[in-house]
mmJSON file of the N, C-alpha and C atoms, coordinates in Angstrom:
{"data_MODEL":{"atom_site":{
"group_PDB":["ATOM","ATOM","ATOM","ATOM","ATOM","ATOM","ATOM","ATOM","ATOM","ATOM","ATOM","ATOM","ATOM","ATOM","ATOM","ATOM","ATOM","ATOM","ATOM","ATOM","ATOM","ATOM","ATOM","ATOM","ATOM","ATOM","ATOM","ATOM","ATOM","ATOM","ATOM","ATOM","ATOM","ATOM","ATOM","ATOM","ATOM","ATOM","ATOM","ATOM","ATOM","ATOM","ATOM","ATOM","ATOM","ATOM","ATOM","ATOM","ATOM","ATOM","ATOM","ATOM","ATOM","ATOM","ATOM","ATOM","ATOM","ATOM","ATOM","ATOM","ATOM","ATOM","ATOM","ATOM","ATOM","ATOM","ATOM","ATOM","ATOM","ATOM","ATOM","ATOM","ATOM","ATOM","ATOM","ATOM","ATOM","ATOM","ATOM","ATOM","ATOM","ATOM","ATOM","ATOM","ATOM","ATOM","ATOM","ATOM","ATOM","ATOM","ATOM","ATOM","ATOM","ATOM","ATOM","ATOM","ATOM","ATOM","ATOM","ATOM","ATOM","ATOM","ATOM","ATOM","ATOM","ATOM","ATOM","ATOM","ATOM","ATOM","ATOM","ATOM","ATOM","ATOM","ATOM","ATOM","ATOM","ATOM","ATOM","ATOM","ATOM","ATOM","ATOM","ATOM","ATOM","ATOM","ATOM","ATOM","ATOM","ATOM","ATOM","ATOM","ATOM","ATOM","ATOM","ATOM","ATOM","ATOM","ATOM","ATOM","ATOM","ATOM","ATOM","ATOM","ATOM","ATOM","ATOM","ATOM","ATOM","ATOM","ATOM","ATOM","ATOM","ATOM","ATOM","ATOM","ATOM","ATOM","ATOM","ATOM","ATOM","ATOM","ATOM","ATOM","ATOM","ATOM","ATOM","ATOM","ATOM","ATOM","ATOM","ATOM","ATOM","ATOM","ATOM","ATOM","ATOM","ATOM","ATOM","ATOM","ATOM","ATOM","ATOM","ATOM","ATOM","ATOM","ATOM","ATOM","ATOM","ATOM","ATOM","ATOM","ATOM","ATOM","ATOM","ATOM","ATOM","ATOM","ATOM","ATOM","ATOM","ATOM","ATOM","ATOM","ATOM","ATOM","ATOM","ATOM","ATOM","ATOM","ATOM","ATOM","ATOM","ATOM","ATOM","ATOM","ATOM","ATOM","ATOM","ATOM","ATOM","ATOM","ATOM","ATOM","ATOM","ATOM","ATOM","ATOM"],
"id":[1,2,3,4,5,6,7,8,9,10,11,12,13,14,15,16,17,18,19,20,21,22,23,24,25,26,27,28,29,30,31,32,33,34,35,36,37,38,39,40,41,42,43,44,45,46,47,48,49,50,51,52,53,54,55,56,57,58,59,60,61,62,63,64,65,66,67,68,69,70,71,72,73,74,75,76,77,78,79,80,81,82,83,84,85,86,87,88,89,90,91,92,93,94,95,96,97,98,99,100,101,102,103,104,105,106,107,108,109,110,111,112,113,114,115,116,117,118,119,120,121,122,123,124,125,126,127,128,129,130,131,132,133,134,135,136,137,138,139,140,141,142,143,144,145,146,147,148,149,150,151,152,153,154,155,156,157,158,159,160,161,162,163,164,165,166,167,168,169,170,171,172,173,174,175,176,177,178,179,180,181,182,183,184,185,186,187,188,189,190,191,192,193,194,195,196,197,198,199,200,201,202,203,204,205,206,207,208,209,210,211,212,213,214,215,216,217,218,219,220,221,222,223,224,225,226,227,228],
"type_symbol":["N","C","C","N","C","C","N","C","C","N","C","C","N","C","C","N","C","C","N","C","C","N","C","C","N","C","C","N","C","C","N","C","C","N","C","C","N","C","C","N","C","C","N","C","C","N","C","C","N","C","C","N","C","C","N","C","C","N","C","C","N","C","C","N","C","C","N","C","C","N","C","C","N","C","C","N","C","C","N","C","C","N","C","C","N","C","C","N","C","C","N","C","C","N","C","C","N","C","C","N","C","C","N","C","C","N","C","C","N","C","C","N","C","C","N","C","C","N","C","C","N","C","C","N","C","C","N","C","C","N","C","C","N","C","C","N","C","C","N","C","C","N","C","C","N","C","C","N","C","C","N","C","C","N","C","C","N","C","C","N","C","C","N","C","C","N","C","C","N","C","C","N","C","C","N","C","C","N","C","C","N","C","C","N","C","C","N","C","C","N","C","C","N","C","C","N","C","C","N","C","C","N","C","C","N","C","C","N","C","C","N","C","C","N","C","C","N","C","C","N","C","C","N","C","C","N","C","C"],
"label_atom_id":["N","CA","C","N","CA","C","N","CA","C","N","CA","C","N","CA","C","N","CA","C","N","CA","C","N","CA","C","N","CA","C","N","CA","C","N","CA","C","N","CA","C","N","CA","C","N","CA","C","N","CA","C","N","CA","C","N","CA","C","N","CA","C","N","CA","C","N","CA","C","N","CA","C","N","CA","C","N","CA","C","N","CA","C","N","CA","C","N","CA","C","N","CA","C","N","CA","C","N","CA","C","N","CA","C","N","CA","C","N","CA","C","N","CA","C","N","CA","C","N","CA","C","N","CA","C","N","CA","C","N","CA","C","N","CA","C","N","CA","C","N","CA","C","N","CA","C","N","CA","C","N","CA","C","N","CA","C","N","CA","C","N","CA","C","N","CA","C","N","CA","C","N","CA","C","N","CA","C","N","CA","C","N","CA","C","N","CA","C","N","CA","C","N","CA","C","N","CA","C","N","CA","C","N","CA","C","N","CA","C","N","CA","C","N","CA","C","N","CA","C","N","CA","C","N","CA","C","N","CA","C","N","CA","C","N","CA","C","N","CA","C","N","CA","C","N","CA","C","N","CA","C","N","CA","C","N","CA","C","N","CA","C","N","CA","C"],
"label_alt_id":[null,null,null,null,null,null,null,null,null,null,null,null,null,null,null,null,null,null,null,null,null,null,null,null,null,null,null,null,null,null,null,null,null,null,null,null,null,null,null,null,null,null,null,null,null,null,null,null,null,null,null,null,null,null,null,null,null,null,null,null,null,null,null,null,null,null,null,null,null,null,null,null,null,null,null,null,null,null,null,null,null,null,null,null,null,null,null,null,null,null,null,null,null,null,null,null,null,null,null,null,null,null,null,null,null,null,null,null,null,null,null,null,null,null,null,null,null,null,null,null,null,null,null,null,null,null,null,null,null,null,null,null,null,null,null,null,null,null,null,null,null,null,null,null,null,null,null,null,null,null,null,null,null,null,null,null,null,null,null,null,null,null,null,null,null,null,null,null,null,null,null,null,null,null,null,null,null,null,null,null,null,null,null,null,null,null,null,null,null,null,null,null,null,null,null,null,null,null,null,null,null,null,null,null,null,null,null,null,null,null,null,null,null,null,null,null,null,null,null,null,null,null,null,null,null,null,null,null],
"label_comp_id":["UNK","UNK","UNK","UNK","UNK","UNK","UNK","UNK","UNK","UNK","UNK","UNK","UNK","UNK","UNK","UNK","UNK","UNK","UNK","UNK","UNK","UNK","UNK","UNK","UNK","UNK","UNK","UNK","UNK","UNK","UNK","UNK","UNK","UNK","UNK","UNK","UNK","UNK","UNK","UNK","UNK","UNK","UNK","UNK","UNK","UNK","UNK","UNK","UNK","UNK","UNK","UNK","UNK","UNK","UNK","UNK","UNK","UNK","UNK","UNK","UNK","UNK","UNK","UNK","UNK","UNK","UNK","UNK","UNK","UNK","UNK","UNK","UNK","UNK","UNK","UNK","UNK","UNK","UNK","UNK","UNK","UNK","UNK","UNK","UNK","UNK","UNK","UNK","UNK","UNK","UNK","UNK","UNK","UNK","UNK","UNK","UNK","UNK","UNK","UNK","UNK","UNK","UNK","UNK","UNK","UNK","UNK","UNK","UNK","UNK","UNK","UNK","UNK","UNK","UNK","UNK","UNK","UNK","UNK","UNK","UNK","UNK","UNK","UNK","UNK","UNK","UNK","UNK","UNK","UNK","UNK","UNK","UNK","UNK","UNK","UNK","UNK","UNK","UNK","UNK","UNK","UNK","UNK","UNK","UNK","UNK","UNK","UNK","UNK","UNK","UNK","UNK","UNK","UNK","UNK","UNK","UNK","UNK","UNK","UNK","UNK","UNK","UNK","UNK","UNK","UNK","UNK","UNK","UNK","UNK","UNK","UNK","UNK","UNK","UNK","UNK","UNK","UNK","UNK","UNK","UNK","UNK","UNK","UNK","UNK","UNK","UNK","UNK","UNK","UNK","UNK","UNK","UNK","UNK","UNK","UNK","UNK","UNK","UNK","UNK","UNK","UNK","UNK","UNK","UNK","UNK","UNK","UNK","UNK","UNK","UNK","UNK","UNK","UNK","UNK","UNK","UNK","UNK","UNK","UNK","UNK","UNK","UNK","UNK","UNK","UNK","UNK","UNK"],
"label_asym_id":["A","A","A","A","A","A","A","A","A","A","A","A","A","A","A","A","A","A","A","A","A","A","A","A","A","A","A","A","A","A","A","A","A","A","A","A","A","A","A","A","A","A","A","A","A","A","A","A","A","A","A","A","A","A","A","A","A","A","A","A","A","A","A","A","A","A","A","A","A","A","A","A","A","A","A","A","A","A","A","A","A","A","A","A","A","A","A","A","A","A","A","A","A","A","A","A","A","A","A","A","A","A","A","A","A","A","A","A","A","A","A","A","A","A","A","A","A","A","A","A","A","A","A","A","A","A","A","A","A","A","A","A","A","A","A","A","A","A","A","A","A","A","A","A","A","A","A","A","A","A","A","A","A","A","A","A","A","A","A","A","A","A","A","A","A","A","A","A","A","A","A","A","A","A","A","A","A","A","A","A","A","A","A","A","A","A","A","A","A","A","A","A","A","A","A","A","A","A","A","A","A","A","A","A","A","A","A","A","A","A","A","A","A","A","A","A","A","A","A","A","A","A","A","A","A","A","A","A"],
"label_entity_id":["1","1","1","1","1","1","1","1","1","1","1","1","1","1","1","1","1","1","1","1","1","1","1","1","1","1","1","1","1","1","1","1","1","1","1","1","1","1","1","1","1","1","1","1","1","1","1","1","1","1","1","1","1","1","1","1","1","1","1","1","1","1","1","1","1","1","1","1","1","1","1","1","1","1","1","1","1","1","1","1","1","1","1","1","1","1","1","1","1","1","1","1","1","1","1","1","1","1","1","1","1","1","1","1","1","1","1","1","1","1","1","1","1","1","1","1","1","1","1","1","1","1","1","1","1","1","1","1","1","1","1","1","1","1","1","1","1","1","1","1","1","1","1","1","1","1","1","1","1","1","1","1","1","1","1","1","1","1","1","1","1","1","1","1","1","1","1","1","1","1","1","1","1","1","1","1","1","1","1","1","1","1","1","1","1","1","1","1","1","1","1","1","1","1","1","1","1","1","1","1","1","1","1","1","1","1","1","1","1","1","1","1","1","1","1","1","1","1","1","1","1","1","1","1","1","1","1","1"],
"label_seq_id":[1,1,1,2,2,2,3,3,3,4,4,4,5,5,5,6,6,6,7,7,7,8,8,8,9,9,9,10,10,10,11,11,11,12,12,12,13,13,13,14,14,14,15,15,15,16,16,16,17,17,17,18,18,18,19,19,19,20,20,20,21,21,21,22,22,22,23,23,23,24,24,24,25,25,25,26,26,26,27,27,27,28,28,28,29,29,29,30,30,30,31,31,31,32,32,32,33,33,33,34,34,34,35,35,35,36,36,36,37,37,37,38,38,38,39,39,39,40,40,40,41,41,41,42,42,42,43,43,43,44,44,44,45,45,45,46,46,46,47,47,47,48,48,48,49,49,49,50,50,50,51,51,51,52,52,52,53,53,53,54,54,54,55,55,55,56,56,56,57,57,57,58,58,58,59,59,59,60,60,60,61,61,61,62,62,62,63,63,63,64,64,64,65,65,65,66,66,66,67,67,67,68,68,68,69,69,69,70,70,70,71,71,71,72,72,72,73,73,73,74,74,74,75,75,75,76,76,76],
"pdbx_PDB_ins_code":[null,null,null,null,null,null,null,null,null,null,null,null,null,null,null,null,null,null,null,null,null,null,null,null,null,null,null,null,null,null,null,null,null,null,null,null,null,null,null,null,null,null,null,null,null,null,null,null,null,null,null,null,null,null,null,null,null,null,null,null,null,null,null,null,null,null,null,null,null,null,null,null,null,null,null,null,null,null,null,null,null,null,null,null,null,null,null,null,null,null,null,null,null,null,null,null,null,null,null,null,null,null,null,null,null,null,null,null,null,null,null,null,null,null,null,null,null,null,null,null,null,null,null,null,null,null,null,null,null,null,null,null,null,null,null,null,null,null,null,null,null,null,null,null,null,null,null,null,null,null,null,null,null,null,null,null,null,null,null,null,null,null,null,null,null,null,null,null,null,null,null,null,null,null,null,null,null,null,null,null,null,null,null,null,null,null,null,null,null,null,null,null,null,null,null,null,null,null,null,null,null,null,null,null,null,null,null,null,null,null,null,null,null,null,null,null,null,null,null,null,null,null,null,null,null,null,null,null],
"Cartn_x":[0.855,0.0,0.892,0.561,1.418,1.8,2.34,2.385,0.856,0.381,-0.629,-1.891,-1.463,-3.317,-3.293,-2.028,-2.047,-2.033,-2.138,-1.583,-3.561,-4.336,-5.729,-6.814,-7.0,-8.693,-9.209,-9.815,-10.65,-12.069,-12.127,-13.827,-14.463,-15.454,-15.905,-16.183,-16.207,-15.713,-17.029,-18.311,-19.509,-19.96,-20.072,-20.352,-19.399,-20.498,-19.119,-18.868,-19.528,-18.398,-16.558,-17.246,-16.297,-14.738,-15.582,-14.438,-13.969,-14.805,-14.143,-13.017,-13.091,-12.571,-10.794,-11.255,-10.087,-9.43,-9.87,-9.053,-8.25,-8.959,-8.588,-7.04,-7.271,-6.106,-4.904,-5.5,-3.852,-3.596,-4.553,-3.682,-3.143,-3.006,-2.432,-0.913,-1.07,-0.099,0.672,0.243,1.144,2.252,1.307,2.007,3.377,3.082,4.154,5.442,5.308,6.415,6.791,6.114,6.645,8.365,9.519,10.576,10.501,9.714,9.903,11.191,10.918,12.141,12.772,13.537,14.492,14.224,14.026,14.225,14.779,16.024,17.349,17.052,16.311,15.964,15.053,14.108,13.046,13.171,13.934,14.405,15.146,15.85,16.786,15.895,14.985,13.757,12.944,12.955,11.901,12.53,14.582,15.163,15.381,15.445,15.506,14.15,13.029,11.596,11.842,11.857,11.377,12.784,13.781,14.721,14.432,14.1,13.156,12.335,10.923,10.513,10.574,11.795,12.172,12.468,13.341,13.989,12.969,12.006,11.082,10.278,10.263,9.262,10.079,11.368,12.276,12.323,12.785,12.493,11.527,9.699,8.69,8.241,8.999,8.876,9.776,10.982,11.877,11.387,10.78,9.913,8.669,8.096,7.203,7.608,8.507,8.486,9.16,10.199,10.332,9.756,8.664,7.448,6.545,6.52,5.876,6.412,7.748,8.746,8.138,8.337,8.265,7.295,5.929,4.516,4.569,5.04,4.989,5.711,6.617,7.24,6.904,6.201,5.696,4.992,3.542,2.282,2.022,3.015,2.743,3.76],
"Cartn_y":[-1.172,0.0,1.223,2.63,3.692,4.447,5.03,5.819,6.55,7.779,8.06,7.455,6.449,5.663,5.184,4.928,4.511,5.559,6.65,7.6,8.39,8.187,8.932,7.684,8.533,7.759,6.834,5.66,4.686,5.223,6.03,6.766,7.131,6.988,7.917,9.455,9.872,11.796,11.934,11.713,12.474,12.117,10.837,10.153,9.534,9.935,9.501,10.702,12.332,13.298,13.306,12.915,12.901,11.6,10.501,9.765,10.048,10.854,11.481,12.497,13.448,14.313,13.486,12.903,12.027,11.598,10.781,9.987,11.156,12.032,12.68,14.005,13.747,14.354,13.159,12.091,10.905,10.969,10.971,11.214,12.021,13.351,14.847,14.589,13.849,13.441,12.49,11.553,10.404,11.198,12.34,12.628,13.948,14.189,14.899,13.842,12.596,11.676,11.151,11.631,11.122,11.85,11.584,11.554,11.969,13.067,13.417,13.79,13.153,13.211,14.64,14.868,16.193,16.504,17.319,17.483,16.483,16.217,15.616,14.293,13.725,12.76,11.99,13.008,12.67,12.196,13.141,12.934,11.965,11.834,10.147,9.126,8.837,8.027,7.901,9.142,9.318,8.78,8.938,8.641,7.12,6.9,5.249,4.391,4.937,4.217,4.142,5.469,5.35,4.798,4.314,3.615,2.187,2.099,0.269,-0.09,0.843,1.243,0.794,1.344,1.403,-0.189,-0.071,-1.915,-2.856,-2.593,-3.792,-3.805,-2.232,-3.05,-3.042,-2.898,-3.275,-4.46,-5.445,-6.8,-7.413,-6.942,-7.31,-7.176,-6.317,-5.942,-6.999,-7.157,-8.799,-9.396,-9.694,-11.469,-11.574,-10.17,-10.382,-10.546,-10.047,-9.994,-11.768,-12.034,-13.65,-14.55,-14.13,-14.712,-15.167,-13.988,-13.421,-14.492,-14.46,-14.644,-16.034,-17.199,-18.558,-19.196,-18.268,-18.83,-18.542,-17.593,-17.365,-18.262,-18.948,-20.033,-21.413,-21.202,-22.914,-22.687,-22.079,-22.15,-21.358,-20.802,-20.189,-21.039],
"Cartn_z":[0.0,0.0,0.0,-0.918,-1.025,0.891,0.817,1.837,2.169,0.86,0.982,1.385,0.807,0.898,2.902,3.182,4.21,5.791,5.259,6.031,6.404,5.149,4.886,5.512,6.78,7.094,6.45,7.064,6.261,5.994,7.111,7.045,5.855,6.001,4.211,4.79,3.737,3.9,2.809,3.617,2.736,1.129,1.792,0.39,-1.007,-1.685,-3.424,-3.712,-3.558,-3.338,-2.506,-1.644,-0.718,-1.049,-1.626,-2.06,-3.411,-4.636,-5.502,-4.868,-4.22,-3.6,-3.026,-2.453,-1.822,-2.654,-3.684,-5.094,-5.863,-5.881,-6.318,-5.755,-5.091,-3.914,-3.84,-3.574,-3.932,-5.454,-6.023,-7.888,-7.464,-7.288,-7.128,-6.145,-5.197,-4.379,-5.085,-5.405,-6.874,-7.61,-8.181,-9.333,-8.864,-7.488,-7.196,-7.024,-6.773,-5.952,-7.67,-8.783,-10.494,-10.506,-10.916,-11.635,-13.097,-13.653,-15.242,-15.791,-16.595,-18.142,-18.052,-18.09,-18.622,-20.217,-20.571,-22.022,-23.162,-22.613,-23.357,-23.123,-21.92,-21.735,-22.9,-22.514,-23.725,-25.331,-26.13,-26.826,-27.182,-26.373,-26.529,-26.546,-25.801,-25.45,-26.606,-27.278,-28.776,-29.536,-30.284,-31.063,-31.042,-29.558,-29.782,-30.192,-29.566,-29.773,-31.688,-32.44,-33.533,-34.252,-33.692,-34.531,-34.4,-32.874,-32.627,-33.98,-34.077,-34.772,-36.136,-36.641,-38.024,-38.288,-37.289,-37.252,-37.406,-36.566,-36.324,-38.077,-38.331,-40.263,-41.25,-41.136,-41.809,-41.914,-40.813,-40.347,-41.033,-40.758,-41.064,-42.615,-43.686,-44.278,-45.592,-44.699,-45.176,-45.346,-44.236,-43.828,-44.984,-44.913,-46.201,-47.217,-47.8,-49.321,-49.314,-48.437,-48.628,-48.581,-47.868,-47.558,-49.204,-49.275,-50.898,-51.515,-51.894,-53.31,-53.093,-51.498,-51.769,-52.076,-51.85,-51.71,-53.201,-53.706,-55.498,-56.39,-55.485,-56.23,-56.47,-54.636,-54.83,-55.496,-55.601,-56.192,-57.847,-57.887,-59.467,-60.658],
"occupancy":[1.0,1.0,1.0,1.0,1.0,1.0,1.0,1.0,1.0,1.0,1.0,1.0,1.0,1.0,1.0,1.0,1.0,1.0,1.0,1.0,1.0,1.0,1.0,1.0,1.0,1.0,1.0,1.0,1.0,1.0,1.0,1.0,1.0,1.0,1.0,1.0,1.0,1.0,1.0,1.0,1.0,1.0,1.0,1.0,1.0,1.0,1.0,1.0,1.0,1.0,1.0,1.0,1.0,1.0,1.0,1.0,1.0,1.0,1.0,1.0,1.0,1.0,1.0,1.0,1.0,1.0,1.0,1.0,1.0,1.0,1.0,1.0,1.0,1.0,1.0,1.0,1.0,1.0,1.0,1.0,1.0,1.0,1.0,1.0,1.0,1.0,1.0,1.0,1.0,1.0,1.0,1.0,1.0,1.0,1.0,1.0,1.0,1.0,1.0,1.0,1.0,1.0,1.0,1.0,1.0,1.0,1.0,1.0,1.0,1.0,1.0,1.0,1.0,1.0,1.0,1.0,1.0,1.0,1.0,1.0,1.0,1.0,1.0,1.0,1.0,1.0,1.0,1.0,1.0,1.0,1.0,1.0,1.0,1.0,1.0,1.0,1.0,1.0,1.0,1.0,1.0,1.0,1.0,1.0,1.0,1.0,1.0,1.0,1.0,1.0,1.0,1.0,1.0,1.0,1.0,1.0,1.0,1.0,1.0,1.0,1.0,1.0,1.0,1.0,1.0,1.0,1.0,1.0,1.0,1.0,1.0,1.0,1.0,1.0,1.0,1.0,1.0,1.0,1.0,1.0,1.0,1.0,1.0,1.0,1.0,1.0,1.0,1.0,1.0,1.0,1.0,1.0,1.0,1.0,1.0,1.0,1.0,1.0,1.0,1.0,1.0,1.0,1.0,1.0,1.0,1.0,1.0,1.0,1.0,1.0,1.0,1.0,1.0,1.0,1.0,1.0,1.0,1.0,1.0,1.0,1.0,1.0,1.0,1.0,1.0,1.0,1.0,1.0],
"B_iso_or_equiv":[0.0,0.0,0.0,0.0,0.0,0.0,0.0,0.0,0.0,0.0,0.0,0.0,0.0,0.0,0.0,0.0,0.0,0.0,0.0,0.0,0.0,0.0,0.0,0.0,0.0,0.0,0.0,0.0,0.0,0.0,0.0,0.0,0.0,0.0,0.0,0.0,0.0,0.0,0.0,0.0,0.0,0.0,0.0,0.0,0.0,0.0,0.0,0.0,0.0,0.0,0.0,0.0,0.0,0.0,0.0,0.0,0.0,0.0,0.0,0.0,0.0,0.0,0.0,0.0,0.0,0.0,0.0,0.0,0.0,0.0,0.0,0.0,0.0,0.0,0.0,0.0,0.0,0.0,0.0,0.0,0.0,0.0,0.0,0.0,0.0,0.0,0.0,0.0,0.0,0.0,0.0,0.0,0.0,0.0,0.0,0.0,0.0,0.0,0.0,0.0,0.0,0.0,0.0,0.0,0.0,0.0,0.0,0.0,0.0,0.0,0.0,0.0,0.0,0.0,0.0,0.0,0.0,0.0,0.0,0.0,0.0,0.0,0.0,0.0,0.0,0.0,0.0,0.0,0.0,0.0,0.0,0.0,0.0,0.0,0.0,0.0,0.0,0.0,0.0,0.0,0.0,0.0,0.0,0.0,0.0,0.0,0.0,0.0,0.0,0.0,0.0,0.0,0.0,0.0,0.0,0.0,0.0,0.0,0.0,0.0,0.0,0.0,0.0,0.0,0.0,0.0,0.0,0.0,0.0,0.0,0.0,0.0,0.0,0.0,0.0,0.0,0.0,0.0,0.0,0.0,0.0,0.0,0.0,0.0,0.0,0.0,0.0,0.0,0.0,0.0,0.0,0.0,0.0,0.0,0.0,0.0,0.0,0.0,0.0,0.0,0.0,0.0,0.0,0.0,0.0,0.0,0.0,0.0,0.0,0.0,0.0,0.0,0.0,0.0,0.0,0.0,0.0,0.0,0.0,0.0,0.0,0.0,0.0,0.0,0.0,0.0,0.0,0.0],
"pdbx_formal_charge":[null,null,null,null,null,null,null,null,null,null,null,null,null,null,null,null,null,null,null,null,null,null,null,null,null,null,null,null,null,null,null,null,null,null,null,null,null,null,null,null,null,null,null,null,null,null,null,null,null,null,null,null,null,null,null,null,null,null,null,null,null,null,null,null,null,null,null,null,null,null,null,null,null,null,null,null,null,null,null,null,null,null,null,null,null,null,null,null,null,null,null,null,null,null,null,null,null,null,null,null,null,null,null,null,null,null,null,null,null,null,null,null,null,null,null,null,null,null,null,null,null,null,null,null,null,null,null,null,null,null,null,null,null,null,null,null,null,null,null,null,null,null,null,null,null,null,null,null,null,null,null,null,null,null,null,null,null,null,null,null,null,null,null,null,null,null,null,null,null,null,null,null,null,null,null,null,null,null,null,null,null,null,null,null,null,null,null,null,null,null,null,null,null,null,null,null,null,null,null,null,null,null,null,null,null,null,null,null,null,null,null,null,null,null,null,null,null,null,null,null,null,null,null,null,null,null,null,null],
"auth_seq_id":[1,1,1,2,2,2,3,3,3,4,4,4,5,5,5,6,6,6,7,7,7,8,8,8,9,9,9,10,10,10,11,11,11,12,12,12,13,13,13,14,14,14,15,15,15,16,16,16,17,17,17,18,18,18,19,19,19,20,20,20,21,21,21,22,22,22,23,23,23,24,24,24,25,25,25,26,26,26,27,27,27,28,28,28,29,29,29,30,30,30,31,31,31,32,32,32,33,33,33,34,34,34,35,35,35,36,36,36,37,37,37,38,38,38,39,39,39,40,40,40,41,41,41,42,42,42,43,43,43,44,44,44,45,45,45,46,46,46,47,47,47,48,48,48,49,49,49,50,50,50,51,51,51,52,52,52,53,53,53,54,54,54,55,55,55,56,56,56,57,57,57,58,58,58,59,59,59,60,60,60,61,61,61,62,62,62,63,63,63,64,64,64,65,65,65,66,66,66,67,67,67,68,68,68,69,69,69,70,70,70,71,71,71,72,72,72,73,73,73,74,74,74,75,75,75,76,76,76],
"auth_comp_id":["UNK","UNK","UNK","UNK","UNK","UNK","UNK","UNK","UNK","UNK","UNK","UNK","UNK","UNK","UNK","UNK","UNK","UNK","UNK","UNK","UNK","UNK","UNK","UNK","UNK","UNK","UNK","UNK","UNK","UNK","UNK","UNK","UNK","UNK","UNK","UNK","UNK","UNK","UNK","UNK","UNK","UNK","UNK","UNK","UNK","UNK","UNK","UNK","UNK","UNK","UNK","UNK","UNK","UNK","UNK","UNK","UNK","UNK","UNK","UNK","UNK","UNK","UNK","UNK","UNK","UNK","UNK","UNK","UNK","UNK","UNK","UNK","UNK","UNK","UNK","UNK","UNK","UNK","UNK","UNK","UNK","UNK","UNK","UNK","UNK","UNK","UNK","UNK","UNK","UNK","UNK","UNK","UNK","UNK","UNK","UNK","UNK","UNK","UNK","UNK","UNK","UNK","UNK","UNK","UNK","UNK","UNK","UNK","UNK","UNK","UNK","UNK","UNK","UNK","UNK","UNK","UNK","UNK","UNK","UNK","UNK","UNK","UNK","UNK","UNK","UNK","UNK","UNK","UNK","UNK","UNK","UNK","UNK","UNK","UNK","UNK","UNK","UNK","UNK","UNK","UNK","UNK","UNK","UNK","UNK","UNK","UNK","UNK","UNK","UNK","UNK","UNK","UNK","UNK","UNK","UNK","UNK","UNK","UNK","UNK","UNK","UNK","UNK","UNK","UNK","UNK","UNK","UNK","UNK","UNK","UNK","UNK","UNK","UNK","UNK","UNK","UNK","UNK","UNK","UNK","UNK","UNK","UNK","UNK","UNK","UNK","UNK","UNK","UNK","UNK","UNK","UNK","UNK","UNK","UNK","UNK","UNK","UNK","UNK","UNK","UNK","UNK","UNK","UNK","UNK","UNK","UNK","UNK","UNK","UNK","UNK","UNK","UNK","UNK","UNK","UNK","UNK","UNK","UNK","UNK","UNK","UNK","UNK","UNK","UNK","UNK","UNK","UNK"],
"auth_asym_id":["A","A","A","A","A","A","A","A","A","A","A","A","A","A","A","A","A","A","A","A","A","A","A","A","A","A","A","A","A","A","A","A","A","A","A","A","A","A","A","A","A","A","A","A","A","A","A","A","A","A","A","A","A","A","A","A","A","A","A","A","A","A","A","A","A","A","A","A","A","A","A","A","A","A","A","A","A","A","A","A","A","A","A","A","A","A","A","A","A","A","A","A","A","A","A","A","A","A","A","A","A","A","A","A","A","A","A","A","A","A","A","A","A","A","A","A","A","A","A","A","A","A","A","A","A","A","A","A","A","A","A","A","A","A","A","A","A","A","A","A","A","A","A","A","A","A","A","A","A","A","A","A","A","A","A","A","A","A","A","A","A","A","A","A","A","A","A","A","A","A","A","A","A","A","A","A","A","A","A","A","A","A","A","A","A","A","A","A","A","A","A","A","A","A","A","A","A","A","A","A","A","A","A","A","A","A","A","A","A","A","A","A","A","A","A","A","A","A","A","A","A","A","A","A","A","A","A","A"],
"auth_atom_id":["N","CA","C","N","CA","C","N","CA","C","N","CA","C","N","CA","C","N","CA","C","N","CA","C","N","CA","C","N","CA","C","N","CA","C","N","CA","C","N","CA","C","N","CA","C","N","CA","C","N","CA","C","N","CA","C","N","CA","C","N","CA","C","N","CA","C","N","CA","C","N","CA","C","N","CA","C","N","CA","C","N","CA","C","N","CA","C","N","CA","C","N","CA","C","N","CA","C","N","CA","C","N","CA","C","N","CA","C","N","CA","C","N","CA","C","N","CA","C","N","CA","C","N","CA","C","N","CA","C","N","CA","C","N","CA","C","N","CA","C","N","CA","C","N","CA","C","N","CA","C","N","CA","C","N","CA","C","N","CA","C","N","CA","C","N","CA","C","N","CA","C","N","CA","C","N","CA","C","N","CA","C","N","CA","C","N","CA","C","N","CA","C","N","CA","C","N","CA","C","N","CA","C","N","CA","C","N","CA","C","N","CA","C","N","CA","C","N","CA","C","N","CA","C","N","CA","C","N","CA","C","N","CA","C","N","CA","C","N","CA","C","N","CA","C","N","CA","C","N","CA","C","N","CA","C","N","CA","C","N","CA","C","N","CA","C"],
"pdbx_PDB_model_num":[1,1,1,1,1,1,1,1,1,1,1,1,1,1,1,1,1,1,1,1,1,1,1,1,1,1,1,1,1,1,1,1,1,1,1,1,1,1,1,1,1,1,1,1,1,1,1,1,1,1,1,1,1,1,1,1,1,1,1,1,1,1,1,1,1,1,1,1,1,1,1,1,1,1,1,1,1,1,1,1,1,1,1,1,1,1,1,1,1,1,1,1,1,1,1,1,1,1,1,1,1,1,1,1,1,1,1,1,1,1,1,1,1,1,1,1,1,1,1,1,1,1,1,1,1,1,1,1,1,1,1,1,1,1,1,1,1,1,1,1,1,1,1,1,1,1,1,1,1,1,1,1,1,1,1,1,1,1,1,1,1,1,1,1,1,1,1,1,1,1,1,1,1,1,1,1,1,1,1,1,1,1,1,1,1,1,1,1,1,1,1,1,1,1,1,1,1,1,1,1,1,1,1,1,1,1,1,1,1,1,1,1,1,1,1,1,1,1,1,1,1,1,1,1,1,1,1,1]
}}}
């Protein structure tokens, strides 16, 4: 269990207002304890995804056309 969740009353706080209200205050608390990307970070993170990316239908793009050529050989 987070710190937060464990630290906030079990009580209900005025209904399903009240537990929207609450949920909503640990998202808000979550997202302060987040570690975001630096700029430079990001970018590196982007350049590698879309080089994965590239690789992977490059790859897929092999496999097809060999794919292609043998099924065209056996059968034509």
């Amino acid at each position: 269990m987070s710190e937060s969740a464990a630290s906030t009353p079990r009580k209900s706080r005025g209904g399903i207002f009240g537990r929207i209200a609450l949920f909503i205050r640990q998202v808000i608390d979550e997202l302060r304890k987040v570690v975001w990307p630096t700029r430079s970070e990001m970018s590196t993170y982007f350049v590698v995804v879309v080089v994965f990316i590239l690789a992977i239908m490059l790859f897929t793009g092999v496999l097809d056309f060999v794919f292609n050529r043998a099924v065209t050989w056996i059968f034509v």
